[in-house]
C-alpha positions in Angstrom: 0.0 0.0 0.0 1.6 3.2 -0.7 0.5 5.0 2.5 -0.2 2.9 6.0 -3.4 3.6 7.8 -1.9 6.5 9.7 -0.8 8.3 7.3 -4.6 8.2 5.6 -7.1 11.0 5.5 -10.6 11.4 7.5 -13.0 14.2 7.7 -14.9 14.0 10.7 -16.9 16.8 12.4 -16.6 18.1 15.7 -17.8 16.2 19.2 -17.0 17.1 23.0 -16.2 13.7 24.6 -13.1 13.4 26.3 -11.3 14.4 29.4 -7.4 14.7 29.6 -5.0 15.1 32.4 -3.6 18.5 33.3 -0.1 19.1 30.8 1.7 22.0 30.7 1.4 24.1 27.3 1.5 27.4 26.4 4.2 29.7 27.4 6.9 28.4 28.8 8.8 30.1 32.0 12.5 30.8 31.8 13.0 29.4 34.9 12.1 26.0 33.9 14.7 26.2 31.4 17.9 26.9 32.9 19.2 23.1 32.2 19.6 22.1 29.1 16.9 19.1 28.6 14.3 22.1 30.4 15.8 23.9 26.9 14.8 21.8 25.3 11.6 20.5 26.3 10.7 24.4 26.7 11.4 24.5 22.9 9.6 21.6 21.6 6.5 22.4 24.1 6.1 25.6 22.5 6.9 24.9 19.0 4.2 22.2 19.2 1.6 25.1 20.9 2.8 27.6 17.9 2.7 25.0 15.1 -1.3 23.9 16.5 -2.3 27.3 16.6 -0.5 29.0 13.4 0.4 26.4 11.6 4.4 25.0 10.5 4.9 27.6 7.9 3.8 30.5 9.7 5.5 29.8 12.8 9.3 31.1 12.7 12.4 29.6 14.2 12.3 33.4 16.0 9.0 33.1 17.7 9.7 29.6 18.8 12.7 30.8 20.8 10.5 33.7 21.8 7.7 31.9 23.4 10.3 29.4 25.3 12.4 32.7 26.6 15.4 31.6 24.7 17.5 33.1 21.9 17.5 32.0 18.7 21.5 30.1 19.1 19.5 28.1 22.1 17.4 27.0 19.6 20.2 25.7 17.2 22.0 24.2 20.1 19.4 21.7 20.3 17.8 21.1 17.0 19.5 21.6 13.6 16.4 23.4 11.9 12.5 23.7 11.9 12.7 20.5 9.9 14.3 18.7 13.1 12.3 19.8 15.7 9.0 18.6 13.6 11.2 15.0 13.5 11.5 15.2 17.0 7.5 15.9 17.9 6.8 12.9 16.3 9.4 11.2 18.2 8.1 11.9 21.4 4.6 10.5 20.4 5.8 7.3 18.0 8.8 6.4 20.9 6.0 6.3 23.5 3.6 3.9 21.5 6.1 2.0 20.6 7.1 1.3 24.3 3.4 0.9 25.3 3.4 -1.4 22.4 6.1 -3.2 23.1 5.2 -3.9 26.8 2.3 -5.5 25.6 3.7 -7.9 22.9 6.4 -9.0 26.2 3.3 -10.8 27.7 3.5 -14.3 26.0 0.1 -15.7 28.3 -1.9 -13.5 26.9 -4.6 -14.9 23.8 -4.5 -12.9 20.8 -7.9 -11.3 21.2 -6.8 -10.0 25.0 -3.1 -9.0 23.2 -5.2 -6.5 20.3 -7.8 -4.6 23.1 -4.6 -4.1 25.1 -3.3 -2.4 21.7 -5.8 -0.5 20.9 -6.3 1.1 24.7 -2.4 1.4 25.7 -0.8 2.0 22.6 -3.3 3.6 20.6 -5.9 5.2 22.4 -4.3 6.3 25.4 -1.6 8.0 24.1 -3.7 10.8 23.4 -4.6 11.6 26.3 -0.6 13.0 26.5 0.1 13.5 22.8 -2.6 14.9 20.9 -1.2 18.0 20.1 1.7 16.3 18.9 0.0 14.0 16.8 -2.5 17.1 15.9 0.4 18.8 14.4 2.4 15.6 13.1 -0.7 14.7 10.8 -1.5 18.4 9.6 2.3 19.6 8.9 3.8 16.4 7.5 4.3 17.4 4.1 6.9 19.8 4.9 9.3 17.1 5.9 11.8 16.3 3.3 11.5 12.5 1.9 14.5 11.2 3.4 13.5 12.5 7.1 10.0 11.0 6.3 11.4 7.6 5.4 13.3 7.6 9.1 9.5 8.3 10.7 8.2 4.9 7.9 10.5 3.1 9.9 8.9 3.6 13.6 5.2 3.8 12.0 6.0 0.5 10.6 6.5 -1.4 13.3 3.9 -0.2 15.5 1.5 -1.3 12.9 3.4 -4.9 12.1 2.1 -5.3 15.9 -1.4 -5.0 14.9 -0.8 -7.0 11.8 1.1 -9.9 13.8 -1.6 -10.3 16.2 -4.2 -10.5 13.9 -2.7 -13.0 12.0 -2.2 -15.2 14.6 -5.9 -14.6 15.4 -7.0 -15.8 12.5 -4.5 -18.7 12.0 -5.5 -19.9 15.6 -9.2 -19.8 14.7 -9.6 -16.6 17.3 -10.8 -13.9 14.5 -12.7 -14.3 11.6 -10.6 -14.9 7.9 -12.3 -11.5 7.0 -9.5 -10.4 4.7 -5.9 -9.5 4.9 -4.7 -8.9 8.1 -3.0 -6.3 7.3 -6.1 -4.6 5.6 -7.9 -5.3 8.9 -4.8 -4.0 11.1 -5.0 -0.9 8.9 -8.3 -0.2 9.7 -8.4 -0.7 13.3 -5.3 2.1 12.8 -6.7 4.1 10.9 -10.0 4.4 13.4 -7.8 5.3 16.4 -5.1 7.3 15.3 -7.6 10.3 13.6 -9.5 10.3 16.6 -7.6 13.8 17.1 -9.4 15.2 14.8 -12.7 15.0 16.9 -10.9 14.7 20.4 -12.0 17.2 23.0 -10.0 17.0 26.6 -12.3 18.3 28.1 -14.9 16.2 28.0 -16.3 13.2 30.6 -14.7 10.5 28.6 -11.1 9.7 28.7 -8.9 8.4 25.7 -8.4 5.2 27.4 -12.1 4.9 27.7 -12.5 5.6 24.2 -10.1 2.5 23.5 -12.6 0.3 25.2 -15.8 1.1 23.4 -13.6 0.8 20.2 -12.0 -2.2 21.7 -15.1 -4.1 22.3 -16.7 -3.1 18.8 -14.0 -4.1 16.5 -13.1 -7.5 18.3 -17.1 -8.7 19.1 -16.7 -8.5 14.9 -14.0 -10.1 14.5 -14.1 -13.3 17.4 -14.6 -16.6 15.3 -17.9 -18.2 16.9 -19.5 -21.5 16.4 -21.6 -22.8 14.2 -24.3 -22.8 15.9 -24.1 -19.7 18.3 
């Protein structure tokens, strides 16, 4: 397929469902940034705020180092351009799924139905509740990553979806799930369903991301669990 499910398109319309835990944004203080990983975090915080609200191209290497309290060397001392620091937002966001991912996959006892709802809340669902600006502004500002950069990103994006896809083939090849196509056309999918949920997200709300991995959870496996014949 030439693009994976989360790198796929969705228009959706606005809902007010979701509650996040308090995370700092906005303007950063100078006194948080006085070592240099506070520098940096300072930096990528309010490039991520800047880049949400004005989008990548309007948002200036200047007004980054502005909004953190830093000068503008302070910002080349930790990335080595605009281009890097978008590489690095979706680090933060793609190195955390992966690890919630990961953890997951470790458990050997678990069946592979119990192994894909712990997928879909942990790795994700959940993750917004932390990243959704991040992956907000990773999905709108993309396309101004240069191919090569973008093919380092593939790499990460690949394997958390070859977790989805290994599951569900062993689903189906131990009579769990349904033969209801390609795994990976089924992996896709379940993807694709979580990972635009940003578009519709509000953090506000009374239900939390995790939550919202639940519901999906029990929808998308209750169709896919194999059942008898005669059930």
């Amino acid at each position: 397929m030439a693009h994976s499910a989360m790198n796929g398109e969705l228009n959706s319309q606005g809902g007010s469902f979701v509650a996040r835990p308090k995370v700092s944004s906005g303007k950063t203080s100078g006194r948080r940034v006085r070592d240099p990983e506070g520098a940096r975090r300072a930096l990528l915080e309010n490039a991520v705020a800047l880049f949400e609200r004005n989008g990548y191209a309007a948002t200036s290497v200047q007004s980054i180092a502005d909004a953190a309290e830093l000068t503008k060397g302070a910002f080349y001392h930790h990335f080595e351009s605009k281009e890097d620091l978008l590489y690095r937002v979706h680090d933060e966001f793609i190195n955390y799924q992966l690890g919630r991912a990961r953890s997951v996959m470790a458990d050997k006892e678990q069946s592979p139905d119990q192994i894909l709802r712990r997928l879909i809340t942990e790795a994700l669902l959940e993750p917004m509740s932390i990243y959704k600006a991040e992956i907000t502004v990773f999905m709108q500002e993309r396309k101004f990553l240069p191919t090569d950069v973008f093919a380092e990103i593939q790499q990460k994006r690949d394997e958390f979806e070859r977790f989805f896809v290994d599951v569900i083939e062993r689903g189906m090849q131990e009579g769990v799930f349904r033969k209801k196509g390609p795994a990976r056309l089924v992996a896709f999918g379940i993807i694709g369903m979580g990972a635009w949920t940003h578009v519709w997200l509000d953090l506000k709300g009374s239900v939390t991301p995790r939550e919202i991995g639940t519901i999906y959870a029990d929808i998308l496996i209750d169709g896919l669990i194999e059942r008898p014949a005669d059930a």
